[in-house]
N, C-alpha and C positions, 0 to 999 in steps of 0.2 A: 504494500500500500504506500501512497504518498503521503508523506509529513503534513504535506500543504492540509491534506483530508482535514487533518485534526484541526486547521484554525478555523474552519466553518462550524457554527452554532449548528447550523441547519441540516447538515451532513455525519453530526456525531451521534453515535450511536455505542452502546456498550456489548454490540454483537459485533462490530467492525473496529472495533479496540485494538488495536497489537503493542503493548509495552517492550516491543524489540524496538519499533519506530523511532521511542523515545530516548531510550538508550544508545541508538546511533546518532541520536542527532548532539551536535556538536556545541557546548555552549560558547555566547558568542565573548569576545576578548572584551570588551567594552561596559563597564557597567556606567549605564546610563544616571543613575544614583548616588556613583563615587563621590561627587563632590560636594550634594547634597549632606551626606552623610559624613564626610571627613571632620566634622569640627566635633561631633560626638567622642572621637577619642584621642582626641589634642590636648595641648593646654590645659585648663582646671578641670577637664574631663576626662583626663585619664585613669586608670585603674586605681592605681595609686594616689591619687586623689580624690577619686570617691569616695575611698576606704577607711583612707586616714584618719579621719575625725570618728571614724564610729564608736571608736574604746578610748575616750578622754581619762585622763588619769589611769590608763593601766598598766603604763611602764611605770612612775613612780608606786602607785600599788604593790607592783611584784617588788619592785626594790627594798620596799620598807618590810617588804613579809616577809623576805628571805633575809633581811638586817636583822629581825624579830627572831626567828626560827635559829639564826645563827648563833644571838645572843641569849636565848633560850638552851642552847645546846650548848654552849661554855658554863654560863655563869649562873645557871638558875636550877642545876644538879640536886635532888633529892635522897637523901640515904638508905629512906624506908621504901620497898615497895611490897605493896601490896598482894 
């Protein structure tokens, strides 16, 4: 069958279907949308920019727990256990 078949509304049918058609056809080099689209992942929109702000205070968090943890594990030794 021809490729062409499938861009008629009028001519598609799901008895005259062939998904080989599809899969030969070639896509094309150009996306029409590229530049449309190029400023979503630039500048303040990149990954690492969206990200960044989501866990405010979680590096100093972890810092101070394991400062905690650490000075718990020297200095705060109990004799008795239970």
């Amino acid at each position: 069958m021809d490729p062409r078949i499938y861009n008629s509304a009028k001519t598609f049918s799901a008895k005259n279907f062939d998904p080989k058609i599809l899969l030969q056809a070639k896509p094309s080099r150009s996306d029409p949308w590229a530049k449309a689209e190029a400023w979503r992942y630039t500048g303040p929109f990149t990954r690492w920019n969206r990200f960044k702000g989501s866990f405010p205070g979680l590096g100093i968090a972890t810092v101070a727990f394991a400062g905690y943890c650490v000075y718990e594990h020297l200095f705060l030794k109990e004799d008795h256990h239970h």
